[in-house]
KOLTOR-169118 format. One record per residue (C-alpha): residue in three letters; x, y, z. Coordinates in steps of 0.001 Angstrom, whole numbers, padded with zeros to 6 digits, always signed. Each point is the difference from the previous one (the first is absolute). Layout:
N
ALAXYZ
...
END
This chain:
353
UNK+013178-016597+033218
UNK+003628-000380-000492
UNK-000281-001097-003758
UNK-002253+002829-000686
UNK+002276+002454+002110
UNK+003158-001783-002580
UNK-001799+000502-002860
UNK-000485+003663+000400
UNK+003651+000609+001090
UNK+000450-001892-003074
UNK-002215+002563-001941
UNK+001770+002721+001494
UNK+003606-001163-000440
UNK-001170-000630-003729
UNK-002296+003044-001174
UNK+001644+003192-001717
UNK+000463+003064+001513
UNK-002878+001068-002893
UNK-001963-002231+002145
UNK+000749+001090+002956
UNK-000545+003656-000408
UNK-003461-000456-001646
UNK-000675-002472+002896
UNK+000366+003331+002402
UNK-001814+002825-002369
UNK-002707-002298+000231
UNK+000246-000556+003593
UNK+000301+003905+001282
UNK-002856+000339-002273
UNK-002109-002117+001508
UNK+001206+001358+004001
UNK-001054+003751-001368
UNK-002792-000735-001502
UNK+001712+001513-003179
UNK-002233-000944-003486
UNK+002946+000616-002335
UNK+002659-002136-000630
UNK+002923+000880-002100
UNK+002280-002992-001065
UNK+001431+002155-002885
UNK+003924-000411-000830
UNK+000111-003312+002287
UNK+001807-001990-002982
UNK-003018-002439+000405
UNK+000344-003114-001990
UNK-003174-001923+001591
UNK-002999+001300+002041
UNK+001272-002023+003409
UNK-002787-002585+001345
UNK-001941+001203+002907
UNK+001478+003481-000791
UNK-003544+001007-000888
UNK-002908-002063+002028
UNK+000336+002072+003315
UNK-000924+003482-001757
UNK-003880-001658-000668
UNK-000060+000902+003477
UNK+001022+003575-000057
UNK-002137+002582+002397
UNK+000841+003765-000474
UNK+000384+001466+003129
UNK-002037+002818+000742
UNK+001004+003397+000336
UNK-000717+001549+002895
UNK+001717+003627+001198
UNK-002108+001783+002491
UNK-002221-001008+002460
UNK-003671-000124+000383
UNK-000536-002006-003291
UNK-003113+000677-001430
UNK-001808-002039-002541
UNK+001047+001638-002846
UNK+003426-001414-000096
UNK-000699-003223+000186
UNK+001177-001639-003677
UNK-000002-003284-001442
UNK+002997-001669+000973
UNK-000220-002465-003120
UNK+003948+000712-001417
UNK+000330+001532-003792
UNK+002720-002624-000270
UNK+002484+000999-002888
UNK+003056-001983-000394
UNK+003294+000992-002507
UNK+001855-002379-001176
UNK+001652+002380-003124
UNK+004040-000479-001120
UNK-000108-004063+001150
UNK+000914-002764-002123
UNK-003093-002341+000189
UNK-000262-002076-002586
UNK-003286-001343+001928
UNK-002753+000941+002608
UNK-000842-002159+003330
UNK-003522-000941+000218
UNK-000134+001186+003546
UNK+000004+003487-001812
UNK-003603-000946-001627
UNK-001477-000847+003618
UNK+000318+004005+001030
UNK-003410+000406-000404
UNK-000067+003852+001051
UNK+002930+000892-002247
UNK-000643+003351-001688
UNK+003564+000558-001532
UNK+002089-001914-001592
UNK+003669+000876-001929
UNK+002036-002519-001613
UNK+001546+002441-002427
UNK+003364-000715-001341
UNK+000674-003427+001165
UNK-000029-003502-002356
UNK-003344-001200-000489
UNK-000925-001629-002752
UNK-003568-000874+000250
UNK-002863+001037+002958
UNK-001581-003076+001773
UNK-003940-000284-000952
UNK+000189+000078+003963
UNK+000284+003622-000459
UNK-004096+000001-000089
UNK+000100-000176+004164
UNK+000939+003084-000021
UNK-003537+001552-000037
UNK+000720+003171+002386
UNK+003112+000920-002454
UNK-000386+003586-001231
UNK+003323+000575-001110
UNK+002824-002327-001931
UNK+003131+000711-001676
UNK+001494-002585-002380
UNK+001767+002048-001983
UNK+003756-000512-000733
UNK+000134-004117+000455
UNK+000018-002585-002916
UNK-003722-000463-000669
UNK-001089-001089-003207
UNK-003297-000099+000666
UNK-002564+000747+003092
UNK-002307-002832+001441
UNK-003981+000517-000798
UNK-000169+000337+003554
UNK+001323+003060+000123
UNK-002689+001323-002406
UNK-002712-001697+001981
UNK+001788+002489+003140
UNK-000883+003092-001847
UNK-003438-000762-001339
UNK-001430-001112+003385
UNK+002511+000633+002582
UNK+001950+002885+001770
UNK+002384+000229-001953
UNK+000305+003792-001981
UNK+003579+000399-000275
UNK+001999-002050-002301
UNK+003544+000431-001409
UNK+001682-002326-001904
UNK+001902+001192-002559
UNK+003253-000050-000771
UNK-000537-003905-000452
UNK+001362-002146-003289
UNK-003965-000417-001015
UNK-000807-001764-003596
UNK-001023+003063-001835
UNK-003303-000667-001376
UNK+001287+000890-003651
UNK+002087-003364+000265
UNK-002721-002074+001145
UNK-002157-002355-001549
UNK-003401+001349+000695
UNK-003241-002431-000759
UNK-002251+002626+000138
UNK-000361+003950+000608
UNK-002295+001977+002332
UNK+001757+003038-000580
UNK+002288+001309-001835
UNK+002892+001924+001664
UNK-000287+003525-001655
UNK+003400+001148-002077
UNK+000972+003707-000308
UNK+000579-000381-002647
UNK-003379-000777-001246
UNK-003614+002160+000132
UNK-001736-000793+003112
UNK-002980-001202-001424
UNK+001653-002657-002019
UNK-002141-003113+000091
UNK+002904-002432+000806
UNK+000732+002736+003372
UNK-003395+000093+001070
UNK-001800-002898+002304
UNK-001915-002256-001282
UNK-003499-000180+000225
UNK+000116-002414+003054
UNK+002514+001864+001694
UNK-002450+003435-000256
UNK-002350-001446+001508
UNK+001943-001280+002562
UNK+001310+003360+000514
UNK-003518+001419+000651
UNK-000428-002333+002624
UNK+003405+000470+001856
UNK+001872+003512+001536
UNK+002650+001831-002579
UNK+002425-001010+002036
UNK-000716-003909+000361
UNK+002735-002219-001397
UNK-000467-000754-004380
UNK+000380-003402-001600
UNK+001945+000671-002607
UNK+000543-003269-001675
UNK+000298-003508+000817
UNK+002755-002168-001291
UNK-000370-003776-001302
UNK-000772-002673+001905
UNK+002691-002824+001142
UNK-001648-003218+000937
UNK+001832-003008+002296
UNK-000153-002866+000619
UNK-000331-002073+003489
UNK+003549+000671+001153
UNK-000275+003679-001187
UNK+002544-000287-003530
UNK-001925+002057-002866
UNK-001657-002153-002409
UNK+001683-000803-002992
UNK-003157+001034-002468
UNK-000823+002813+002423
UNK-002474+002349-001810
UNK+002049+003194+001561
UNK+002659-001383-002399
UNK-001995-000206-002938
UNK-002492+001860-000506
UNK-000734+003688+002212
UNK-003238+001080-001920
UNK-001612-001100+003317
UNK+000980-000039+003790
UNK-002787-002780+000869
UNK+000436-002701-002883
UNK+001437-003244+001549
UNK-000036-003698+000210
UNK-002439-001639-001167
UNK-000996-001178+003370
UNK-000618+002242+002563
UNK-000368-001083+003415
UNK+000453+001768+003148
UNK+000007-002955+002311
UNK+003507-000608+001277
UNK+002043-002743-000658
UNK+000792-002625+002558
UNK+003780+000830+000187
UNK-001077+003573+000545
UNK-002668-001524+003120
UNK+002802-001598+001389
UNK+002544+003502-000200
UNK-002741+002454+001374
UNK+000090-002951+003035
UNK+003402-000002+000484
UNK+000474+003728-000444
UNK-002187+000190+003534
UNK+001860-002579+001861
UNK+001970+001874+003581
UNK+003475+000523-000399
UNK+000533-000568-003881
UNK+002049+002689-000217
UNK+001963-000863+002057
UNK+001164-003043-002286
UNK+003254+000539-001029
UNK+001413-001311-004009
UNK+002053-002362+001712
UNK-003562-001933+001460
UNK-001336+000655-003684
UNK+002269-001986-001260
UNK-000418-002863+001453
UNK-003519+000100-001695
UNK-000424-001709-003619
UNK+001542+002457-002688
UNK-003390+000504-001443
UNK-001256+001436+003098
UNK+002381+002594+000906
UNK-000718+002820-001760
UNK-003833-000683+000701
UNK+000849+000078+003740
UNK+001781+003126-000598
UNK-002203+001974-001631
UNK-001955-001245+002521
UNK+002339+001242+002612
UNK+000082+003098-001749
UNK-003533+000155+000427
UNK-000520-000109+003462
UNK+002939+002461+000860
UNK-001709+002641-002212
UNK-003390-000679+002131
UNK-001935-001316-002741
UNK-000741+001266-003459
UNK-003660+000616-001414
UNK-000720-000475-003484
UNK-000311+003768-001993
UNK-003699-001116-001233
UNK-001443-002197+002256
UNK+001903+000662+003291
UNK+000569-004042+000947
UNK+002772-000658+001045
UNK+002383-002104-002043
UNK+003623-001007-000223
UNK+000789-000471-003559
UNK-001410+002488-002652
UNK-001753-000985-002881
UNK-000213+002861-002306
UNK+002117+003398+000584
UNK-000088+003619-002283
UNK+000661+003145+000773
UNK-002120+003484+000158
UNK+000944+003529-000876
UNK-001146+002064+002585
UNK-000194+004552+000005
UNK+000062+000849+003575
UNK+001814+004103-000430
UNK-002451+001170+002622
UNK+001103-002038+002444
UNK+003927-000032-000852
UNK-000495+003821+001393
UNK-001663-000894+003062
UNK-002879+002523-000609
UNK-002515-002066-001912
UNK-000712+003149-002484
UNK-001873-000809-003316
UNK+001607-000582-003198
UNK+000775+003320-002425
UNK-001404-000437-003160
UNK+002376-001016-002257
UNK+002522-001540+002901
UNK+002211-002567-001245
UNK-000199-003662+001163
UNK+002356-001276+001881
UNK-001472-003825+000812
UNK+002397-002391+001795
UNK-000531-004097-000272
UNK-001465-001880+003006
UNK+000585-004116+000034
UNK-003098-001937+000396
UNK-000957-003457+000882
UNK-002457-002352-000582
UNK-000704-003344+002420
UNK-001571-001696-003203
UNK-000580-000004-004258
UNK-003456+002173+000901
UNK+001616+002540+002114
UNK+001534+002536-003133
UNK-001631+003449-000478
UNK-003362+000600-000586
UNK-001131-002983+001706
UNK-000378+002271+003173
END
C-alpha cells in the first residue's frame, strides 16, 4: 500500500497541469452524469493513461422535476457520449479511446495526427467524426468499413494534406472523377460497367470506389520487395508472385504469439535491447501491436502483425462529408480520398474478397 500510495504521489508530482485539468473534466463528468466532455484548448500533447477507461461506465442521470412520475418519462439512461478533443497537439491517440464502446461523437479537429489507428473500427456506435485540420495523408479502410455498415453518417475531414488522386499511380479505374470541364457523359467520367451495376444494388448515397492504386508486396519482416509488381507493372492490382500462399510464416506464428503475451507493452526499449539485434524491431512491431489492440487483416480479417501486401483505394463519400446522406446530383464532381489497406498474406490483394 505504501509503494502504490508513492507511486501515485509520484504521478501527481510528475503529470502536467494539461493532465491534471483533463483528469477533473473527466471526473465532474462522470459525478453529474454529464455525456459531453470538452477537452478543447487543453494544450494536450498525449491522451493521459487511465484518463479515458472510467467513462465506459458512464450512467446519465435521470431527469426528474415534478412529482408523481408517470411512465412516460422514464428514458433510457444509456449516455450519447460525445467527447472534444479540437485545438490539442496530439500527434497520437490512446487505445483506451477505442474501448468507449457507446461513443457517438468524436472531434479531433485541429490537432497533429498523422495517421488513424485501424483500431478506429471499435468504434461501431460512432455517428459523428471530425478529422479535419490534422496531418493525414491518408484514412485507414476502417474508417470506410464505419460508414458502409456502421453508425457512422457524419464525416469531415478535410482540410487534410491528402495525395490528390491526379498524382497517384492508379492500377485500375472504377470511375472516373467527372471534370467541368468536360461533357458529362464522357465515357472516361462515367462508371464503368461493374461499378453500374454495383450502383443498382447500393443507395445514391453509399460510399464509390473510385480507383484502386498498385499493389506493394513484402516480405517476412514487412520491407517492400525489391521486384514488387506495384513497381513494375500497374495494368493489374492482383498480379503477384508467382507463389501465392496464404499460410503464415513461422516468424509471423511466433509474432501473433508474442503480440498476446500480458504486459508487453509495458516493455520498455531499454529491455528490447537487451534482445538479439535481429529481434528488436520484430518485438516492437509486436509491441506496437498489442498497444493498438490488435489489427485484422483488410481482406480476410485474421489478425496479423506484419503485412504482406499494402495499396491504397480511392474512395467518394460527399453524402456523408455533409452529414445528411442525400443522393448524388447528376453531374456532381468526385471528390474520392485514399484509404491504406492491408493484407496478412500474398492472396489477400483486391478482388480476392
Amino acid at each position: 500500500m505504501e509503494n502504490l500510495a508513492q507511486t501515485r504521489a509520484f504521478r501527481s508530482a510528475e503529470e502536467s497541469d494539461a493532465h491534471r485539468f483533463a483528469r477533473e473534466v473527466v471526473g465532474d463528468c462522470l459525478d453529474k452524469g454529464l455525456e459531453s466532455i470538452d477537452l478543447g484548448d487543453f494544450h494536450l500533447r498525449t491522451i493521459p493513461s487511465g484518463l479515458l477507461p472510467p467513462l465506459q461506465h458512464l450512467t446519465k442521470l435521470p431527469s426528474v422535476k415534478e412529482a408523481p412520475v408517470s411512465e412516460n418519462v422514464f428514458t433510457s439512461l444509456q449516455p450519447f457520449l460525445r467527447i472534444y478533443l479540437p485545438n490539442n497537439s496530439l500527434s497520437a491517440l490512446h487505445n483506451d479511446l477505442f474501448e468507449l464502446s457507446n461513443l457517438k461523437v468524436l472531434s479531433l479537429r485541429n490537432n497533429k495526427l498523422t495517421e488513424i489507428p485501424p483500431t478506429i473500427r471499435r468504434l461501431t456506435a460512432l455517428e459523428v467524426l471530425n478529422l479535419s485540420v490534422n496531418q493525414l495523408t491518408y484514412l485507414p479502410w476502417e474508417i470506410l468499413k464505419l460508414m458502409q455498415h456502421g453508425e457512422l453518417k457524419h464525416l469531415t475531414v478535410r482540410p487534410n494534406p491528402f495525395l490528390p488522386i491526379e498524382e497517384a499511380q492508379i492500377a485500375e479505374w472504377h470511375c472516373k472523377p467527372i471534370d467541368k470541364k468536360e461533357p458529362e457523359n464522357d465515357e472516361e467520367s462515367t462508371p464503368s460497367s461493374q461499378s453500374q451495376e454495383e450502383s443498382s444494388l447500393n443507395e445514391d448515397w453509399a460510399p464509390l470506389h473510385v480507383a484502386t492504386g498498385p499493389i506493394t508486396y513484402m516480405d517476412m519482416e514487412g520491407n517492400p520487395i525489391e521486384e514488387s509488381p506495384s513497381r513494375n507493372r500497374t495494368t493489374s492490382t492482383s498480379s503477384g508472385p508467382t507463389s501465392v500462399n496464404n499460410a503464415p510464416s513461422l516468424r509471423e506464428v511466433a509474432l501473433r504469439a508474442v503480440s498476446k503475451l500480458p504486459y508487453l507493452e509495458q516493455t520498455t526499449d531499454e529491455e528490447l535491447a537487451e534482445y538479439p539485434a535481429l529481434l528488436v524491431p520484430l518485438l516492437q512491431q509486436a509491441r506496437e501491436v498489442r498497444a493498438a489492440g490488435g489489427q485484422p487483416c483488410s481482406v480476410c480479417q485474421r489478425e496479423y502483425v506484419i503485412p504482406r501486401t499494402e495499396w491504397m483505394e480511392w474512395w467518394d463519400f460527399t453524402p456523408c462529408e455533409n452529414g445528411m446522406k442525400m443522393p448524388r446530383c447528376p453531374g456532381e464532381k468526385l471528390r474520392p480520398l485514399p484509404f491504406r489497406r492491408f493484407g496478412c498474406s500474398f492472396s489477400c490483394v483486391p478482388g480476392s474478397c
